[in-house]
C-alpha positions in Angstrom: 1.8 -10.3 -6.0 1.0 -13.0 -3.2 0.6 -11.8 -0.2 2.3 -13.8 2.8 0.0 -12.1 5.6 -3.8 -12.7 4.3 -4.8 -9.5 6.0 -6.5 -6.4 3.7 -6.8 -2.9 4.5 -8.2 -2.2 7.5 -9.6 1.0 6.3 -11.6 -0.4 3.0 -11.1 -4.0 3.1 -9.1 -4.4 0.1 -7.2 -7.6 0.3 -3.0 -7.2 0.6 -2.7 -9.3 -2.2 -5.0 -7.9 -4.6 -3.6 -5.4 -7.3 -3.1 -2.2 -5.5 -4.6 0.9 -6.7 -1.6 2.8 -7.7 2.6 2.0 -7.5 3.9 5.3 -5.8 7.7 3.9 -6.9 9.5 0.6 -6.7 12.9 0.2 -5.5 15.5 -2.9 -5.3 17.0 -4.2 -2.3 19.4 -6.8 -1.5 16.9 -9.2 -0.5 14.1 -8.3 -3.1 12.6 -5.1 -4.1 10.3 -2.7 -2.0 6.7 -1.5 -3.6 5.3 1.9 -2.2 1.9 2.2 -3.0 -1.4 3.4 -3.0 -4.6 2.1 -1.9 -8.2 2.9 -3.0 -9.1 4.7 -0.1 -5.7 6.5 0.2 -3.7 4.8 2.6 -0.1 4.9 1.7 1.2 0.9 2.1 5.0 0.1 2.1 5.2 -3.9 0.4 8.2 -5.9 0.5 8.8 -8.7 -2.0 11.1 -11.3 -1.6 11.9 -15.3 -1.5 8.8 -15.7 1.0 6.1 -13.8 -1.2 4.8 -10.4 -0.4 3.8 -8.3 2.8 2.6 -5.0 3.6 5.1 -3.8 6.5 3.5 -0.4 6.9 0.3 1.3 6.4 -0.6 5.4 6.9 -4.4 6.2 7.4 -6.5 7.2 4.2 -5.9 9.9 2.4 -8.0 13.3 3.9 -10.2 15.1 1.6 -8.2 18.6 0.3 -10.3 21.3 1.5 -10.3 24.6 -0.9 -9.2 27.5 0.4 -12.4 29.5 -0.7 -14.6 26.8 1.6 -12.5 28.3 5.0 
């Protein structure tokens, strides 16, 4: 994928257009297809492909760490 914005991750610095780290699911549109997936550090990233290239249009934070219930 080529991304259209240049930016990366603002949590790790992975670039936007690199490989992400894991597809959540993919899903076609009328104008393209929309990418859900997952970065490195966790953060959830919602892509858009289409005619112009691709662009992350939304970002969550990085994943938390899971704390076990015997560590409370």
């Amino acid at each position: 994928m080529i991304s259209t914005t240049g930016a990366s991750c603002p949590y790790c610095g992975w670039p936007d257009g690199a490989e992400p780290f894991q597809v959540v699911s993919r899903h076609s549109t009328a104008a393209g297809r929309t990418v859900w997936t997952r970065c490195g550090c966790g953060s959830l990233q919602v892509r858009v492909v289409d005619g112009c290239g691709m662009r992350v249009v939304s970002r969550s934070g990085p994943a938390q760490p899971q704390s076990s219930s015997a560590s409370r």
